[in-house]
C-alpha positions in Angstrom: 15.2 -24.6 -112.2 11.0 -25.3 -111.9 8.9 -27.3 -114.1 8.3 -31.1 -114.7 11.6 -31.9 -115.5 13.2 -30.2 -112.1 15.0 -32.4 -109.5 14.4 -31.1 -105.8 14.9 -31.5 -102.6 18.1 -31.4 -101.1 21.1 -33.2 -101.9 22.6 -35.8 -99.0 25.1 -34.2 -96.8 27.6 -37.2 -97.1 28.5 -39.3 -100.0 27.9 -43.0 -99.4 29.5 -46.0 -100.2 28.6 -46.7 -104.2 28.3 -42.8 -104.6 31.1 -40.6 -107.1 31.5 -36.9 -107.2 34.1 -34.8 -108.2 35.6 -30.9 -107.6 35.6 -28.7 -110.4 38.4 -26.3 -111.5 37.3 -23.0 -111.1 37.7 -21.0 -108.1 34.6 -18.9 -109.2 31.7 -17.8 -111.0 32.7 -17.5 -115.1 30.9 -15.5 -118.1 30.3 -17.3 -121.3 32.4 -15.7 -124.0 29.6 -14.8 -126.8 29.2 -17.0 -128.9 30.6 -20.1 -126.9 28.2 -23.2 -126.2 25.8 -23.3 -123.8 28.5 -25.1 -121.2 31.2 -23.7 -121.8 31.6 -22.2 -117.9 30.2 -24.9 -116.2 33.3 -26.2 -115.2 34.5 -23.3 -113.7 30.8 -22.1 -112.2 31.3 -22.8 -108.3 27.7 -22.5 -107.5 27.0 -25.5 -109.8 26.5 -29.1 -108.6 29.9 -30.7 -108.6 28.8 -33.6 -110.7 27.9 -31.2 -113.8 31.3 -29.5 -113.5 32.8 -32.4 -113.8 31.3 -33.5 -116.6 31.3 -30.3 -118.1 35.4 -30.5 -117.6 35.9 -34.2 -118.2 34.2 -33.3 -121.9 36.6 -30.4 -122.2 39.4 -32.3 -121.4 39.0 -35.8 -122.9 37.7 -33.8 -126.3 39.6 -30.5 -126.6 36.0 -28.6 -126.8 33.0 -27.3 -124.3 29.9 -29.4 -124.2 26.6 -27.9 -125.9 24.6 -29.7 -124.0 24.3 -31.3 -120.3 21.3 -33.1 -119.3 20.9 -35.0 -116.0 18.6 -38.0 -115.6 17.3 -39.3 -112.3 18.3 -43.3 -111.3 14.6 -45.0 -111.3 12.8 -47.7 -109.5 9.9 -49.7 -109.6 7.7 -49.8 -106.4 6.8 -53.0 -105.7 3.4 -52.9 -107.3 2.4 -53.5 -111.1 3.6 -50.5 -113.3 4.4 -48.2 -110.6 7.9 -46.7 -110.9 9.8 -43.0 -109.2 12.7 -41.3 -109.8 15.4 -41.0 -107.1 17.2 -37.9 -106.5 20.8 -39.1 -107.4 21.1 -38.7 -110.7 23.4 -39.6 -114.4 24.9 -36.2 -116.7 25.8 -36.4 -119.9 27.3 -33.2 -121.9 27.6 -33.6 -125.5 28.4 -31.6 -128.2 27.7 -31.8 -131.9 30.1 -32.6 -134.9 30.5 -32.1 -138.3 33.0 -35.4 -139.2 30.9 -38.2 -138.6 32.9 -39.2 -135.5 31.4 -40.5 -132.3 33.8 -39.8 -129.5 32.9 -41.7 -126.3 34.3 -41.0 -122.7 33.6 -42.0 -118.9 35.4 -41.5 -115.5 34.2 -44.8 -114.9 36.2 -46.3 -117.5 39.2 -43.5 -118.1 41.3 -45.7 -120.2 38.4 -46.9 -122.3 37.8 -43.5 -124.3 37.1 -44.2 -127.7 36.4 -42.6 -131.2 34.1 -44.3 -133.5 32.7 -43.6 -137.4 28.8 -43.1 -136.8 27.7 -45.6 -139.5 23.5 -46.2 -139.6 23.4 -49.5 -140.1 25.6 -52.9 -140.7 27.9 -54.5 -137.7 28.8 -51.7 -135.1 32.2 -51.3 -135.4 34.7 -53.1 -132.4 34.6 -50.3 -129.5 35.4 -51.2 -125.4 32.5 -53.3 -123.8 31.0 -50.0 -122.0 30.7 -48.1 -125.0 28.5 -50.5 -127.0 24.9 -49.0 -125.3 25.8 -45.4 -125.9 27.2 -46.1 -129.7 23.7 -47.8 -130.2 21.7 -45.5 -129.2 23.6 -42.5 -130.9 22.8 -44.9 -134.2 19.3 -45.2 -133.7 19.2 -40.9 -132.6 20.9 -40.5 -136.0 18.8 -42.7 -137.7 16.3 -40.4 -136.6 17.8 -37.3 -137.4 19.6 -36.3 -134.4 23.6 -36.1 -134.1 23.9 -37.6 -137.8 27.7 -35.4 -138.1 28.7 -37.4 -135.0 28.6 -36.7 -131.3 31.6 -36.0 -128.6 29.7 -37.5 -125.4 30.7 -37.9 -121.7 28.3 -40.1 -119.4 29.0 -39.9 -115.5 26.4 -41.2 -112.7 26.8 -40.3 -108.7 26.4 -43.6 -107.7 28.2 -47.0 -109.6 26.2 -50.6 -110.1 27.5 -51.5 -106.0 24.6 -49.0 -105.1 22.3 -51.9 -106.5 20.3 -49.3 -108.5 19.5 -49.8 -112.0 22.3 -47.2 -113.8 21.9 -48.3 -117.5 18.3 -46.7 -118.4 19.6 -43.2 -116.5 22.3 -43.4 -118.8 20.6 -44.0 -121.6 18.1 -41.2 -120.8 20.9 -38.7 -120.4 22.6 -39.9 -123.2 19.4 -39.4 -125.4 18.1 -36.1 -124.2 21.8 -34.8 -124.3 22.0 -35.8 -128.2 18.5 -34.5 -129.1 18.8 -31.4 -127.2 21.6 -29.5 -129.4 19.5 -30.9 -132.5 16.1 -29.2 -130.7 15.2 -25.3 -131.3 16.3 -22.8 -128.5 14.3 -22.6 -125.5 12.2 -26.6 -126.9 12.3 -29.1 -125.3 13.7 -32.7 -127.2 10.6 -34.7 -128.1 10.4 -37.0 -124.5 7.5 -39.2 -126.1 9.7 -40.2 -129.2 12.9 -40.6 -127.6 11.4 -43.0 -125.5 10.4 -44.6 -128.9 13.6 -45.2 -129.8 15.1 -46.0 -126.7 12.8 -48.5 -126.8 13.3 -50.0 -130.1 17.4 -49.2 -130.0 17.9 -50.9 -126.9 15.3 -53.4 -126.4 16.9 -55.3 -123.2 16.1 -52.4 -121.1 13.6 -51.6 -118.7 11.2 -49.5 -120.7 9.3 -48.7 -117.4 12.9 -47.0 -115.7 13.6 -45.3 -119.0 10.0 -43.3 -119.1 10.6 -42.6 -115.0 13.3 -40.7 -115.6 11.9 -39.0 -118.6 8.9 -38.1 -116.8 8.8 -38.4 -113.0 7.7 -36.0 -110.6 8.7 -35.4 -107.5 7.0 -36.9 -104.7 4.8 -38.6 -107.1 4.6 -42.4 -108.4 4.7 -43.2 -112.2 1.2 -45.0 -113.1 2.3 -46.9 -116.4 -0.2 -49.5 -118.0 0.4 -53.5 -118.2 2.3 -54.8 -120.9 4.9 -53.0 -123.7 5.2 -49.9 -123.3 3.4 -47.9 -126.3 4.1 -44.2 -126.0 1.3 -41.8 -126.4 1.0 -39.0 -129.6 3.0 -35.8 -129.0 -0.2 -34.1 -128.2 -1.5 -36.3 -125.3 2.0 -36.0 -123.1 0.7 -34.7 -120.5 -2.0 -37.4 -119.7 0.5 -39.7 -117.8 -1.4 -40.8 -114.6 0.4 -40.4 -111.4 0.0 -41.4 -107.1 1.0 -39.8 -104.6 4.7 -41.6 -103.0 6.0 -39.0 -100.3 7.2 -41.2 -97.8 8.9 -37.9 -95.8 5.7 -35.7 -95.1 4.1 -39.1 -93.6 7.0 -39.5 -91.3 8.9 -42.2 -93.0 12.0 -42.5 -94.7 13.0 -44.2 -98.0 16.4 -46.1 -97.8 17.9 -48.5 -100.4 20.0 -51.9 -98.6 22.5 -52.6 -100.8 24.3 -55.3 -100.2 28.4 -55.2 -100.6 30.1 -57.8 -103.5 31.7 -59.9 -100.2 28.4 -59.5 -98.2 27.1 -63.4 -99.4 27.9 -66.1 -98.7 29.0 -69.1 -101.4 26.5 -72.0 -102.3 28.3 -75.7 -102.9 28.9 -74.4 -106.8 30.8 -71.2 -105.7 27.9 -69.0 -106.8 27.0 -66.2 -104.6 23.6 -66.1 -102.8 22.3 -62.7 -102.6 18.9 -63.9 -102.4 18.8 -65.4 -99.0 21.2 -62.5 -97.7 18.9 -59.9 -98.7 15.9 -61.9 -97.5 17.5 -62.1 -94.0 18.6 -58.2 -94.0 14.8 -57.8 -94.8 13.9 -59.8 -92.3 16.3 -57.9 -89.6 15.0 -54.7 -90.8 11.3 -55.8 -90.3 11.7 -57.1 -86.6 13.5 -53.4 -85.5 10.6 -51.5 -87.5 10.8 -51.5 -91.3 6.9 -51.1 -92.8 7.9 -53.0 -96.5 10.7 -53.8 -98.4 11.0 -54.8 -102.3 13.1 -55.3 -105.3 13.7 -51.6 -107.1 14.2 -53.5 -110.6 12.5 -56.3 -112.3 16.0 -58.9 -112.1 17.2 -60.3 -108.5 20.0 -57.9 -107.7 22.3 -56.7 -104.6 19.8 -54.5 -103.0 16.1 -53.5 -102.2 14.2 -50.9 -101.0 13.3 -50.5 -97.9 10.3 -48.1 -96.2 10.3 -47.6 -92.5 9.4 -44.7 -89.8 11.8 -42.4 -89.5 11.6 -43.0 -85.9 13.2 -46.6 -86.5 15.9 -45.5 -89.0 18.9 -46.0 -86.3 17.4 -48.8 -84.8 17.0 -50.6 -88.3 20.1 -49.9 -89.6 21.6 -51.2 -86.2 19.9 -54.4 -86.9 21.1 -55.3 -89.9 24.5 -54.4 -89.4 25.0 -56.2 -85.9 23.2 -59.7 -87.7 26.2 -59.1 -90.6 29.0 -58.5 -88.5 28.2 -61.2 -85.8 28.1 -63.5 -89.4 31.8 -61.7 -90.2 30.3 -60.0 -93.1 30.7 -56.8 -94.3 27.8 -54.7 -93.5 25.1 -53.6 -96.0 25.1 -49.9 -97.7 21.9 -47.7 -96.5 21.5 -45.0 -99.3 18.2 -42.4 -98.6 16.4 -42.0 -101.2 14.5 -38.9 -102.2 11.0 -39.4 -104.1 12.5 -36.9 -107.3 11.7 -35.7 -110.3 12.2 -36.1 -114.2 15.5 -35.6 -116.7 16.3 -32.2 -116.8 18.8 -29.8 -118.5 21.4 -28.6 -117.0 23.0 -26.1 -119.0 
């Protein structure tokens, strides 16, 4: 798949530390009956990515029905500099399918006893639902609100990498989650509205990062997001494709992207039993810099467990050596190195 919304590149060959995949079921390549939803053989379609089949299946299974939709949105990260954020290429997929009832049905392998179904009511206290659901049941509100999904919704989220990656994974969700829902209320062959669902992600679910949100809705790869200071205020329909962009390629240059995340029992305790990741991360910086590394910097607005880190390719072994003989002469746990790939936007899947 080509186009704005295309992720490329080519996947990692291992799965690290903080990553999730899955097999799917099918042994090979299946024909939609007529008539079925648009994702009704994903599961079984061995030439898919294996995190789409899974979700694809996961749907099927927790919910008795194919999804309609599946819509992947890239993990995103700012860049150090004022309003500059990319996409990675590890992404979230959400398949959802519409109904009639005015059920939301909510599922996750990351929480696979925490499935839940909930009335889709528009406004008044949400009603009592497990603590990963509350997002998702928000934003379906504010899509109905809007006009999209208001029969109810059967919706399963899945990322490739969990929160110990130290990337941001809520606003990928919420992406996914969004484009998913819009999608199977959008005419064949449309795409959903990107400029108003980032709207009403915004409004819906105000403690995000607005900034994340619109680099996965409109990243490209190889290519820096160039957003303006201050709230975000998204453009008319008509002017979408007047966001500004840089160039951020780090491989053609030689250099190589990695994210240093650092492992829960990688810190060590200050006086009041709280964990200092700050100094921990500032000395893995500081180890990576003396074997090589060109910059390093937070990849979300909040101190976290990891940062991002841009060095020669040349120096990735030598880096990496670095940092993990300072941690384990110190007994601790050595970071998680993660490449990252400069990728493009939210895309559908099937």
């Amino acid at each position: 798949m080509t186009g704005p919304g295309a992720r490329t590149g080519p996947a990692p060959a291992t799965v690290p530390a903080g990553a999730t995949t899955g097999t799917g079921t099918g042994t090979g390549e299946a024909a939609a009956r007529p008539g079925a939803p648009a994702g009704a053989d994903l599961a079984r379609r061995a030439t898919a990515d294996p995190l789409f089949r899974l979700v694809a299946y996961a749907l099927e299974a927790a919910h008795g029905r194919p999804p309609a939709a599946v819509w992947s949105a890239p993990y995103t990260f700012h860049l150090g500099s004022p309003g500059l954020v990319a996409a990675a290429g590890w992404p979230v997929a959400a398949a959802a399918a519409p109904r009639t009832d005015g059920l939301v049905r909510l599922s996750s392998l990351a929480h696979p006893a925490d499935g839940c179904d909930l009335p889709l009511t528009l406004s008044g206290p949400p009603p009592a639902a497990p603590a990963w659901a509350a997002r998702p049941y928000a934003l379906l509100r504010a899509l109905a609100r809007a006009g999209y999904g208001r029969g109810g919704t059967d919706l399963h989220v899945q990322g490739s990498l969990t929160a110990a990656a130290g990337l941001a994974t809520e606003e990928a969700a919420d992406c996914a989650v969004a484009l998913a829902v819009a999608d199977v209320h959008t005419p064949a062959g449309e795409d959903p509205d990107r400029v108003r669902l980032a709207r009403l992600m915004a409004e819906a679910l105000p403690d995000g990062d607005d900034a994340l949100r619109r680099g996965a809705l409109f990243a490209r790869p190889g290519r820096a997001l160039l957003l303006g200071h201050g709230p975000a205020r998204p453009e008319p329909r008509r002017q979408r494709q007047r966001q500004r962009f840089v160039v951020f390629d780090p491989a053609p240059s030689g250099s190589r992207l990695v994210l240093l995340a650092l492992r829960p029992t990688s810190v060590l305790l200050l006086g009041d039993g709280t964990q200092d990741r700050t100094a921990e991360l500032a000395r893995a910086v500081a180890c990576a810099r003396r074997a090589g590394a060109l910059s390093a910097w937070q990849p979300g607005k909040r101190p976290g467990r990891s940062v991002l880190v841009l060095l020669p390719e040349a120096r990735l072994a030598a880096v990496r050596a670095a940092v993990a003989e300072d941690f384990r002469d110190r007994e601790l746990p050595v970071p998680r190195f993660l490449n990252i790939t400069v990728a493009g936007a939210a895309r559908r899947e099937v």
